[in-house]
N, CA, C and O atoms as a GROMACS GRO file, in nm:
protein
  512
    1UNK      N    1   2.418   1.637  -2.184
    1UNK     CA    2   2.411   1.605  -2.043
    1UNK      C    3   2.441   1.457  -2.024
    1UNK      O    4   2.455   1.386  -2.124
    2UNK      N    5   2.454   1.405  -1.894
    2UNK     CA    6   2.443   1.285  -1.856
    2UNK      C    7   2.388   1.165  -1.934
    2UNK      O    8   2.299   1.206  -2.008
    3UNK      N    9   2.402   1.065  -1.943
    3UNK     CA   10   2.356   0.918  -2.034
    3UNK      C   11   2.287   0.821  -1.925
    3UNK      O   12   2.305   0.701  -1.904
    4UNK      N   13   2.204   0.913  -1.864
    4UNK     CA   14   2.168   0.786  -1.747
    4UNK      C   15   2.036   0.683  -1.793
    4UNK      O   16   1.943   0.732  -1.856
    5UNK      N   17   2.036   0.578  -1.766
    5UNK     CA   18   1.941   0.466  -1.817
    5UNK      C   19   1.766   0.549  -1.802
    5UNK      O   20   1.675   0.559  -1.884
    6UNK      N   21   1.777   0.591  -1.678
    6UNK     CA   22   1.629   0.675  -1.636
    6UNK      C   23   1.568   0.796  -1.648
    6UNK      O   24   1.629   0.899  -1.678
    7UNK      N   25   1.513   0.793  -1.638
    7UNK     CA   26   1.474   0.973  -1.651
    7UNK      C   27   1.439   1.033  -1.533
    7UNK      O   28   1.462   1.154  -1.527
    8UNK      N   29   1.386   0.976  -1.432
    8UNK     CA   30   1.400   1.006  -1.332
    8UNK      C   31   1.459   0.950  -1.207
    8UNK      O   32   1.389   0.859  -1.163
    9UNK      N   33   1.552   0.972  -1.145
    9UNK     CA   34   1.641   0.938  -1.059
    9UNK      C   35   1.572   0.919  -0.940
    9UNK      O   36   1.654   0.906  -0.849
   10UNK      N   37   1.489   0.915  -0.913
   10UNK     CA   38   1.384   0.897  -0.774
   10UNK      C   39   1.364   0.756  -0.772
   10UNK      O   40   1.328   0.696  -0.671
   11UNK      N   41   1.397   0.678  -0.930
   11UNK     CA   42   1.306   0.540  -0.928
   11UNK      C   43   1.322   0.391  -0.771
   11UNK      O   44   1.258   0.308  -0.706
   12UNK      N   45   1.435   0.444  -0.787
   12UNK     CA   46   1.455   0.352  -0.664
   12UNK      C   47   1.603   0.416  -0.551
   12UNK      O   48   1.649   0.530  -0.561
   13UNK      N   49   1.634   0.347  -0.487
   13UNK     CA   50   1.762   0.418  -0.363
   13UNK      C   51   1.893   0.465  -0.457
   13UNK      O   52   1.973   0.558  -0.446
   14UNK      N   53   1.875   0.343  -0.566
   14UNK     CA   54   2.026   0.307  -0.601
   14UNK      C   55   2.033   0.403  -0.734
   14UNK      O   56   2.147   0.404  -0.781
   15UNK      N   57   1.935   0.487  -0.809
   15UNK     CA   58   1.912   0.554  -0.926
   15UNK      C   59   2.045   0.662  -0.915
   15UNK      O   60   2.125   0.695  -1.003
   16UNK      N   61   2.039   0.698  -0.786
   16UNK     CA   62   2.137   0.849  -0.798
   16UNK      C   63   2.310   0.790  -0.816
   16UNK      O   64   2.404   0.830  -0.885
   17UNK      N   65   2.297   0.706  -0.742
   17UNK     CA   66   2.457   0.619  -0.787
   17UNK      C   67   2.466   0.541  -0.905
   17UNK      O   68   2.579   0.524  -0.949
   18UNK      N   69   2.362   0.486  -0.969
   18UNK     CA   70   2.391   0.448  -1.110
   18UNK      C   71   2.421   0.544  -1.167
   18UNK      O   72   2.529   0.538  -1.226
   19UNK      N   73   2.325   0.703  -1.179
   19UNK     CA   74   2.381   0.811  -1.283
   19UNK      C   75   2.532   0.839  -1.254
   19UNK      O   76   2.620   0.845  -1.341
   20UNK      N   77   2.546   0.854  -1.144
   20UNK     CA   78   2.679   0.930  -1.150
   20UNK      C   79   2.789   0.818  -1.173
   20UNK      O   80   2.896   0.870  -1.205
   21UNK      N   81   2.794   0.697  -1.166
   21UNK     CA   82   2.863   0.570  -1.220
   21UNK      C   83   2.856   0.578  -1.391
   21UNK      O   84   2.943   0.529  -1.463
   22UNK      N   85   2.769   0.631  -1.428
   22UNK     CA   86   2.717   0.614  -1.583
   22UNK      C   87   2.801   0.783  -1.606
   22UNK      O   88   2.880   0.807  -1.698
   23UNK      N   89   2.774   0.846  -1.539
   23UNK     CA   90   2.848   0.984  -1.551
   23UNK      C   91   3.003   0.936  -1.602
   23UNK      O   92   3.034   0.935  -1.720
   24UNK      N   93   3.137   0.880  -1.440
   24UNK     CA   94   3.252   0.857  -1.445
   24UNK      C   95   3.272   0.749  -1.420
   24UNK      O   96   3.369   0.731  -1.347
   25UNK      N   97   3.186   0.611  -1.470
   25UNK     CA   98   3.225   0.504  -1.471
   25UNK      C   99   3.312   0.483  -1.589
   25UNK      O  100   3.315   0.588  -1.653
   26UNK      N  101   3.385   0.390  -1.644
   26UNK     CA  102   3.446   0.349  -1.759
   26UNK      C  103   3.578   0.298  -1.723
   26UNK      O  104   3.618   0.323  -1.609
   27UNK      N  105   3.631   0.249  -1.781
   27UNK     CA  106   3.782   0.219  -1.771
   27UNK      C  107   3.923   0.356  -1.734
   27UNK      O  108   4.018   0.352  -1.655
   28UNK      N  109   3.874   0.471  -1.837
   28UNK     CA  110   3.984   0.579  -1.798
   28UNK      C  111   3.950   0.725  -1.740
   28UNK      O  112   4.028   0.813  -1.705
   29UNK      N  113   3.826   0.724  -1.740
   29UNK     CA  114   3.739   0.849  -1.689
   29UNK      C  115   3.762   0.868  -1.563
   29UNK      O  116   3.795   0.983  -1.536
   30UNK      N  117   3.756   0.786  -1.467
   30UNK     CA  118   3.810   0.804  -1.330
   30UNK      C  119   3.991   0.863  -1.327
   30UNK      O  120   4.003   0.950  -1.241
   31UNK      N  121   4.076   0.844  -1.375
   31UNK     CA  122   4.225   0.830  -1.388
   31UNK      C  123   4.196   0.993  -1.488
   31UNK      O  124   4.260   1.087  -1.440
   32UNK      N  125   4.147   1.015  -1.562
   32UNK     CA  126   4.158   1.115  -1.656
   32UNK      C  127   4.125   1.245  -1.584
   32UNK      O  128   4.187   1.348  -1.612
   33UNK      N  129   4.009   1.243  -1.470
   33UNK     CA  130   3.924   1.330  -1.353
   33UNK      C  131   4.076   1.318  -1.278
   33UNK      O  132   4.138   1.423  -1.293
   34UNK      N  133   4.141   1.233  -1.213
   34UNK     CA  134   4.246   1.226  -1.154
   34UNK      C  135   4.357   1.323  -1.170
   34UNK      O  136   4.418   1.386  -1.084
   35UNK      N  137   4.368   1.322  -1.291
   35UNK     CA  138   4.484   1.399  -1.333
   35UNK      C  139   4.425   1.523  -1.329
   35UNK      O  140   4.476   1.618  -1.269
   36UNK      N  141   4.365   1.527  -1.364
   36UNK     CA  142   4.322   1.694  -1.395
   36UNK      C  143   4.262   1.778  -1.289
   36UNK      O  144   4.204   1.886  -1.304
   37UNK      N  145   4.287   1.703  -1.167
   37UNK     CA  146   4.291   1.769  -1.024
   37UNK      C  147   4.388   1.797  -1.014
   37UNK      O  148   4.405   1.805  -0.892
   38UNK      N  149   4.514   1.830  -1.084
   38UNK     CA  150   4.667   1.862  -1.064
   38UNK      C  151   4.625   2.026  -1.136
   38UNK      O  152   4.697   2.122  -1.111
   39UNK      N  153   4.540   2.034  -1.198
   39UNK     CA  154   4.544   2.164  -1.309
   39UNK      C  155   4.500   2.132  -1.444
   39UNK      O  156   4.440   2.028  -1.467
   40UNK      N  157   4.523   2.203  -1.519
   40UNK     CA  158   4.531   2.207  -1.707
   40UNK      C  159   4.603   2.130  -1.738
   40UNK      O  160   4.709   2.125  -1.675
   41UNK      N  161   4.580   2.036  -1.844
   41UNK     CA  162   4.686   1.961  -1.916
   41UNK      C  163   4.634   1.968  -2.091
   41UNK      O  164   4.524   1.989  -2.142
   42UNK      N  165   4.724   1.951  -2.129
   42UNK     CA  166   4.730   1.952  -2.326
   42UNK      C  167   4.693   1.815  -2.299
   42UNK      O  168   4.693   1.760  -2.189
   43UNK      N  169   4.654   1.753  -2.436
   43UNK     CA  170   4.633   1.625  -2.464
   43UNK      C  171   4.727   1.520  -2.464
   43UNK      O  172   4.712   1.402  -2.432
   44UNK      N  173   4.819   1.575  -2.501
   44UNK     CA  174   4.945   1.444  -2.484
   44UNK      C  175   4.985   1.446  -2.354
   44UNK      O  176   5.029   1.341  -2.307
   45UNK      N  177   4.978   1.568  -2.269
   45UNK     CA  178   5.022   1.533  -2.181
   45UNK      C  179   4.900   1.426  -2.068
   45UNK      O  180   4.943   1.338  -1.993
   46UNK      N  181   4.787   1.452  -2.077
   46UNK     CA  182   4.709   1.353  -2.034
   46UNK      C  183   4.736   1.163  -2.087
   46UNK      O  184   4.720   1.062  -2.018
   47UNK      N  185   4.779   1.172  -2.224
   47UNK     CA  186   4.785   1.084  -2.300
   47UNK      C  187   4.954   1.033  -2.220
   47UNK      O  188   4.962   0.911  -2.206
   48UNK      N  189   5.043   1.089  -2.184
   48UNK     CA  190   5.175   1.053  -2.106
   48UNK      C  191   5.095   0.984  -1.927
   48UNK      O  192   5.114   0.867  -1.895
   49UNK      N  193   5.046   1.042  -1.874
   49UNK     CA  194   4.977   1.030  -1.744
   49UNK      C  195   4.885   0.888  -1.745
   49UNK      O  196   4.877   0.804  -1.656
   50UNK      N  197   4.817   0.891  -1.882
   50UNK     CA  198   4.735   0.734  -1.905
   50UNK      C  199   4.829   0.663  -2.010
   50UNK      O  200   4.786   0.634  -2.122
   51UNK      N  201   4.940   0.639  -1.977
   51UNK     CA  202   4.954   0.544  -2.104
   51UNK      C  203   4.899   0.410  -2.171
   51UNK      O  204   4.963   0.347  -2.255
   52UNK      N  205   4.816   0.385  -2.140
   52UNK     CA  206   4.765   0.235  -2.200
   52UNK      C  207   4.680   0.301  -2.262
   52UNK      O  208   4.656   0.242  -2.367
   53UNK      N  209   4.603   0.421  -2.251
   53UNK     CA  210   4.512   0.422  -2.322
   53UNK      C  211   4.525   0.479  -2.452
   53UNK      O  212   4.589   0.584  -2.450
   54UNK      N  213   4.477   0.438  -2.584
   54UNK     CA  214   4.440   0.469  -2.730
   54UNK      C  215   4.429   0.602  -2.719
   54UNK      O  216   4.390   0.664  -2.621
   55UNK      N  217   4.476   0.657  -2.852
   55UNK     CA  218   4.449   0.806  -2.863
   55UNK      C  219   4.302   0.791  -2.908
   55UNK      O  220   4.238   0.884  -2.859
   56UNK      N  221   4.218   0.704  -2.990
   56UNK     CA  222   4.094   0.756  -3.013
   56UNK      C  223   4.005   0.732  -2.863
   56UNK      O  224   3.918   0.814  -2.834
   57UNK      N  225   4.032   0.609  -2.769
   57UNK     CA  226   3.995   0.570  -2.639
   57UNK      C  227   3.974   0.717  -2.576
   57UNK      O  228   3.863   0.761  -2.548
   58UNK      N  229   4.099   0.792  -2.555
   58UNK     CA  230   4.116   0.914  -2.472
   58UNK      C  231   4.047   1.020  -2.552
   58UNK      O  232   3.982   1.089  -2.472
   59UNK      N  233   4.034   1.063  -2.672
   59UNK     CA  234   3.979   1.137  -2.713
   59UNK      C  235   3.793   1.102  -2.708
   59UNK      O  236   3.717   1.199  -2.701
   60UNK      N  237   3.736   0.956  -2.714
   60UNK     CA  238   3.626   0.930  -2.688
   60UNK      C  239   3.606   0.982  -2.538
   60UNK      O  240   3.515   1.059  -2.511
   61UNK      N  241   3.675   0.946  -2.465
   61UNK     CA  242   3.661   1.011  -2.334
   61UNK      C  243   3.636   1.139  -2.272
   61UNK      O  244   3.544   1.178  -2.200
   62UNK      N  245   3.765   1.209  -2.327
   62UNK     CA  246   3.726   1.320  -2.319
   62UNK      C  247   3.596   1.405  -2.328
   62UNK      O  248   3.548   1.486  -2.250
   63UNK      N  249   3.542   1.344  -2.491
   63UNK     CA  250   3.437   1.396  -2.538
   63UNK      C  251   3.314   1.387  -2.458
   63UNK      O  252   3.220   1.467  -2.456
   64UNK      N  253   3.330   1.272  -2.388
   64UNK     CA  254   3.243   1.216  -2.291
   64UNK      C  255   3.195   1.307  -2.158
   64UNK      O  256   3.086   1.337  -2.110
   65UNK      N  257   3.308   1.331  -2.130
   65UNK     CA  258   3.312   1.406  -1.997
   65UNK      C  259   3.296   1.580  -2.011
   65UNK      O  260   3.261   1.650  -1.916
   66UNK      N  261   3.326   1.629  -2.142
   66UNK     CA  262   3.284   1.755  -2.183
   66UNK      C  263   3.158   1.774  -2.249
   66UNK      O  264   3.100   1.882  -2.261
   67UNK      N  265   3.108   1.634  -2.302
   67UNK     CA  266   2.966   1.668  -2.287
   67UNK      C  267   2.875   1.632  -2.128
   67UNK      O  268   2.755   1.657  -2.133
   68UNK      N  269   2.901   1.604  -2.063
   68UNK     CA  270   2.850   1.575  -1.917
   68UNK      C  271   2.866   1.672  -1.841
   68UNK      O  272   2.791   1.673  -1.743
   69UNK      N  273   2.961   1.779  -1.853
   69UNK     CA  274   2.984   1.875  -1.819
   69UNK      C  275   3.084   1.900  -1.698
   69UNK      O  276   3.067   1.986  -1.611
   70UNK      N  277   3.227   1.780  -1.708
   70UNK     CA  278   3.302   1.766  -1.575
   70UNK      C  279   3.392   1.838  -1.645
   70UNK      O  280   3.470   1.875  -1.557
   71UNK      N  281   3.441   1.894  -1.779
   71UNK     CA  282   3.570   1.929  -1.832
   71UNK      C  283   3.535   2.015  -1.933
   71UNK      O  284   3.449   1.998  -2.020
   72UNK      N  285   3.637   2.143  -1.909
   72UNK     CA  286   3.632   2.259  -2.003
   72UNK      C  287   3.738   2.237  -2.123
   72UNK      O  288   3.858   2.225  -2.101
   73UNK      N  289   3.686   2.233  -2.238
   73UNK     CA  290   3.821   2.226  -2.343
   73UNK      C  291   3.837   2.352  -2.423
   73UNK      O  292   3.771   2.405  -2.513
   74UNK      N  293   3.947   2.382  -2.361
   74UNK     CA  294   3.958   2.527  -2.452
   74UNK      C  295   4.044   2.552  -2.573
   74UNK      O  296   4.147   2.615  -2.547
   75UNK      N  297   4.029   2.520  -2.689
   75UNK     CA  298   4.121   2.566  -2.787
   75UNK      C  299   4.123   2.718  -2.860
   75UNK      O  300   4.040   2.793  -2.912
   76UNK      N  301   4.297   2.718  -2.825
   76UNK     CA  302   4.343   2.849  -2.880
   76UNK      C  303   4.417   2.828  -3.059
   76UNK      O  304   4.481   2.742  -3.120
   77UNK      N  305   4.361   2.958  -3.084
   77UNK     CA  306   4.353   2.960  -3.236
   77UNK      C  307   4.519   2.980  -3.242
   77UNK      O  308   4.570   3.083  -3.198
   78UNK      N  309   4.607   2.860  -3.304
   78UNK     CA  310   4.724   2.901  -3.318
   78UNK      C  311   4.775   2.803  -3.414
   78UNK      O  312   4.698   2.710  -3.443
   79UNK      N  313   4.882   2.807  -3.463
   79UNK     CA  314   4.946   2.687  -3.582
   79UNK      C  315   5.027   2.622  -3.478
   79UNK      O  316   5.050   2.715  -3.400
   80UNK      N  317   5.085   2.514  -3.430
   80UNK     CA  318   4.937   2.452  -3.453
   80UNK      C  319   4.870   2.461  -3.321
   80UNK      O  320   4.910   2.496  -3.210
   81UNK      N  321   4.736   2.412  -3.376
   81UNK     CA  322   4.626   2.445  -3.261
   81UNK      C  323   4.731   2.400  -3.136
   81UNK      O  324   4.838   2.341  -3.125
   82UNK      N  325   4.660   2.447  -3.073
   82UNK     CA  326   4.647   2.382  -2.875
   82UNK      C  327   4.543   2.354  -2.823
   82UNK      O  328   4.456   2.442  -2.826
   83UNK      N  329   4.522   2.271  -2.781
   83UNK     CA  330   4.369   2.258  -2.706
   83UNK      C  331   4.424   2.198  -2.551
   83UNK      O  332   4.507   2.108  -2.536
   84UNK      N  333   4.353   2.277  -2.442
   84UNK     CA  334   4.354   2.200  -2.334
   84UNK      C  335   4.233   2.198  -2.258
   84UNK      O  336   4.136   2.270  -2.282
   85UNK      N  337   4.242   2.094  -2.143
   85UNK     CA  338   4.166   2.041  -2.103
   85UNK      C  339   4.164   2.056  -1.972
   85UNK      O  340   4.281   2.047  -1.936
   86UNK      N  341   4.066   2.081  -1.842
   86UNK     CA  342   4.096   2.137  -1.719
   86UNK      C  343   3.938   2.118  -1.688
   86UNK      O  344   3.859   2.101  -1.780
   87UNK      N  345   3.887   2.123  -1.518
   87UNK     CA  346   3.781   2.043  -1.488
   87UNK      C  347   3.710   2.142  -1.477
   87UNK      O  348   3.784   2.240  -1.487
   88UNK      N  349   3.586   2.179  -1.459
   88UNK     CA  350   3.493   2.258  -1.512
   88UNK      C  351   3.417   2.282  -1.320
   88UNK      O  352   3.452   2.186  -1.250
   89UNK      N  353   3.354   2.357  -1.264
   89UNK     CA  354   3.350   2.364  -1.167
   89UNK      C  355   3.249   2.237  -1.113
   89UNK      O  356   3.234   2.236  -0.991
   90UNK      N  357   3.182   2.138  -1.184
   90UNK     CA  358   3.104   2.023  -1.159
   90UNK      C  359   3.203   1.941  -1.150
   90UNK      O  360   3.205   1.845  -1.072
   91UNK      N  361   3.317   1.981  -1.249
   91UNK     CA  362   3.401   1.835  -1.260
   91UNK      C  363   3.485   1.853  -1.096
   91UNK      O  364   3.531   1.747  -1.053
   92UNK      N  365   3.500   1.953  -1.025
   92UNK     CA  366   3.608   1.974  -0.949
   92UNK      C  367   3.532   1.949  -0.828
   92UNK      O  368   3.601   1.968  -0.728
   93UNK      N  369   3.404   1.912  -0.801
   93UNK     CA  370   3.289   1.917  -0.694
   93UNK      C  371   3.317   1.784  -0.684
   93UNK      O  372   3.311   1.750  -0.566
   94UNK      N  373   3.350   1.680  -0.768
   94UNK     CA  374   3.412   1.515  -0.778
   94UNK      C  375   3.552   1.514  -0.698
   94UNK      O  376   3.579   1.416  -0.630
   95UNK      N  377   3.655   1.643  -0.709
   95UNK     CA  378   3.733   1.600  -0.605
   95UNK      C  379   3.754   1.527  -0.493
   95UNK      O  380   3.854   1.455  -0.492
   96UNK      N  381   3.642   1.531  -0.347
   96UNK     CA  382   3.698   1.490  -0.272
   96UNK      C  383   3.658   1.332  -0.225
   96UNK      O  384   3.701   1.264  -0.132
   97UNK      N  385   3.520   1.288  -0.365
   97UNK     CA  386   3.509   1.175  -0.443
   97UNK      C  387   3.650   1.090  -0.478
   97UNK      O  388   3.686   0.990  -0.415
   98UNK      N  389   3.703   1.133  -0.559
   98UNK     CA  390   3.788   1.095  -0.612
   98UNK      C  391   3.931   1.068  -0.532
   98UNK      O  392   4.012   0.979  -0.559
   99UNK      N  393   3.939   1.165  -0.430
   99UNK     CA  394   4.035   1.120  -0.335
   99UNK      C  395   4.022   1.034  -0.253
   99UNK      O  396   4.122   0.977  -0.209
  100UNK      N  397   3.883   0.998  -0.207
  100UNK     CA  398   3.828   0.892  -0.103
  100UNK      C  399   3.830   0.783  -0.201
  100UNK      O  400   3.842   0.671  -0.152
  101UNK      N  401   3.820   0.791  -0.345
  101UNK     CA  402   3.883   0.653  -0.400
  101UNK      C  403   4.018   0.593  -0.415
  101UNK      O  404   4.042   0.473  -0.416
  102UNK      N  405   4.103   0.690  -0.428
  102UNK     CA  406   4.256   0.696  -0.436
  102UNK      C  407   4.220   0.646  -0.300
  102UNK      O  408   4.159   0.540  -0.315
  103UNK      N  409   4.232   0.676  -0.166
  103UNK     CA  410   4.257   0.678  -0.050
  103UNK      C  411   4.236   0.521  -0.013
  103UNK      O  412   4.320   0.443   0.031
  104UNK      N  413   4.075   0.495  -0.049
  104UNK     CA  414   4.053   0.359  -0.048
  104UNK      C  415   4.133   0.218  -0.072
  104UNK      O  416   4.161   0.121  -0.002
  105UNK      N  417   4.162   0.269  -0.256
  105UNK     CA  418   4.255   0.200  -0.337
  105UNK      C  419   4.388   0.180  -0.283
  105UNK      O  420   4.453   0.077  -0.302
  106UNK      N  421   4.438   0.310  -0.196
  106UNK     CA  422   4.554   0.263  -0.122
  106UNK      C  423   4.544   0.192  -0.020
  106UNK      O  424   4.634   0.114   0.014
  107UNK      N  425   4.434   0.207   0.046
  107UNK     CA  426   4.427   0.098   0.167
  107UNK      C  427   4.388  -0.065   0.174
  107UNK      O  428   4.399  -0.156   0.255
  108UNK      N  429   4.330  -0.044   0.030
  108UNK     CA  430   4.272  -0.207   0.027
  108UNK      C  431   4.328  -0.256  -0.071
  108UNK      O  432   4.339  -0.378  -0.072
  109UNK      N  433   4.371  -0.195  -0.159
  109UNK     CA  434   4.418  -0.289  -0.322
  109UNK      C  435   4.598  -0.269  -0.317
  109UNK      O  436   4.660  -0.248  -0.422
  110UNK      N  437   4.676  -0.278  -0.172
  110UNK     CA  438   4.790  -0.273  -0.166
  110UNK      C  439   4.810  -0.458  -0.159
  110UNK      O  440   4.731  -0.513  -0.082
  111UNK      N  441   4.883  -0.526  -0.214
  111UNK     CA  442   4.894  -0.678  -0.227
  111UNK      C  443   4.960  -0.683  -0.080
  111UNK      O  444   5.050  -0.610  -0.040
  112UNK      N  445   4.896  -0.783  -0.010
  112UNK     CA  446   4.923  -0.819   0.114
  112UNK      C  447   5.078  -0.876   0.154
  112UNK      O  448   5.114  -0.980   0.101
  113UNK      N  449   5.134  -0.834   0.211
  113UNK     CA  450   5.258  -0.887   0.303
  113UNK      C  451   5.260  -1.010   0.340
  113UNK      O  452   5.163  -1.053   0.403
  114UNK      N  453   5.380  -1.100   0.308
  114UNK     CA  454   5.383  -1.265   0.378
  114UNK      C  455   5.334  -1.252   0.497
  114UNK      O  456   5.317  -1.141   0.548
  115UNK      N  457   5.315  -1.324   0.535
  115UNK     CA  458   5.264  -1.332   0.709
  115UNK      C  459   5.398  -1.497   0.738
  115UNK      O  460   5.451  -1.574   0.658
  116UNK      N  461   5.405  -1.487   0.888
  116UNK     CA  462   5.511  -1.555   0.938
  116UNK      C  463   5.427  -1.716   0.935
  116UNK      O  464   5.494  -1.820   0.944
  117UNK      N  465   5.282  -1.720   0.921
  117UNK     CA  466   5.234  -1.849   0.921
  117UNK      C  467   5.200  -1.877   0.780
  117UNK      O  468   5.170  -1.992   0.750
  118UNK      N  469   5.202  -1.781   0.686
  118UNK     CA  470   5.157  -1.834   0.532
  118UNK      C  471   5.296  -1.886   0.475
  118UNK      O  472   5.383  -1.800   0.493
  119UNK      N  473   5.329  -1.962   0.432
  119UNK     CA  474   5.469  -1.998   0.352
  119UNK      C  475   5.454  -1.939   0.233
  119UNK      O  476   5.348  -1.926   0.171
  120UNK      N  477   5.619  -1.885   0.185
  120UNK     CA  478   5.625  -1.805   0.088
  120UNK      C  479   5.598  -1.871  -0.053
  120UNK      O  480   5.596  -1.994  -0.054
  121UNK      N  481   5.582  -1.819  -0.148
  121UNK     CA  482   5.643  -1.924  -0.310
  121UNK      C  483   5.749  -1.995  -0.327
  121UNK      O  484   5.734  -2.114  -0.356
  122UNK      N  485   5.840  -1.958  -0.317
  122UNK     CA  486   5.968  -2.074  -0.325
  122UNK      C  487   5.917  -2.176  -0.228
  122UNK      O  488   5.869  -2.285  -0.256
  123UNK      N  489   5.939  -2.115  -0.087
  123UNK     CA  490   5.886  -2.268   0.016
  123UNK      C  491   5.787  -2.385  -0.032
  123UNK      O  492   5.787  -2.507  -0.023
  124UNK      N  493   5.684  -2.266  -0.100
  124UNK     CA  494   5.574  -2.419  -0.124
  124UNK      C  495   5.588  -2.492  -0.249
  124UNK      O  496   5.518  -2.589  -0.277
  125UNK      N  497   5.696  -2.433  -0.338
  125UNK     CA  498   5.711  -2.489  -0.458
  125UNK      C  499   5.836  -2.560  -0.377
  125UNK      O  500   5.850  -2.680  -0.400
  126UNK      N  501   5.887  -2.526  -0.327
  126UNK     CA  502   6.043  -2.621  -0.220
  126UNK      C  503   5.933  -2.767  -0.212
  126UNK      O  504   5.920  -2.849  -0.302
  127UNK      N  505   5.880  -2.769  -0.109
  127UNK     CA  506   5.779  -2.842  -0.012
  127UNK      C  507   5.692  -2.907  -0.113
  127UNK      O  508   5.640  -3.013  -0.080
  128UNK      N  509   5.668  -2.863  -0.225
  128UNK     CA  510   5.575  -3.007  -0.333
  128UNK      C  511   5.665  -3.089  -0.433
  128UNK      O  512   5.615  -3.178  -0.502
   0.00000   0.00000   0.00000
């Protein structure tokens, strides 16, 4: 289950948003939940979708989130194996979570437009 600091989540306002931060906080766990709102993916193909991240990084991850219980990994007995990976009905209850962060991220972390009173880079490197 979950890795949360407390044992009981009542302790104060902010307990229920630390667990679930401690749930899909991390560097690729958010982006990894991301993808896998598209459907099933094999491992490389998750590993194409995150590229910066380490194959042992993504495989720690994974492990992470299938023991927490957001992701089903199903491997089929075959040469060679297959294993894939697809969100588990807790993990898919994070959907519309996860879109109000995308959504966010597009609205606030887009790099701002010159404005007609800020001078551009060249100008102020012109101008010193």
């Amino acid at each position: 289950m979950a890795r949360i600091p407390h044992a009981n989540l009542d302790c104060s306002p902010g307990c229920p948003v630390e667990g679930v931060l401690a749930i899909i906080g991390g560097k690729w766990k958010g982006l990894i939940l991301y993808h896998l709102l598209d459907g099933t993916l094999r491992f490389n193909e998750i590993r194409r979708r995150v590229p910066n991240v380490t194959q042992r990084m993504l495989t720690t991850q994974l492990r992470e989130l299938e023991a927490d219980g957001l992701l089903v990994r199903t491997v089929y007995a075959e040469v060679p194996p297959r294993v894939e990976y697809s969100l588990s009905p807790r993990g898919r209850s994070l959907e519309p979570i996860i879109l109000a962060l995308k959504a966010w991220g597009e609205e606030h972390l887009r790099p701002a437009a010159p404005t007609a009173a800020a001078p551009t880079t060249s100008a102020a490197v012109a101008a010193a």
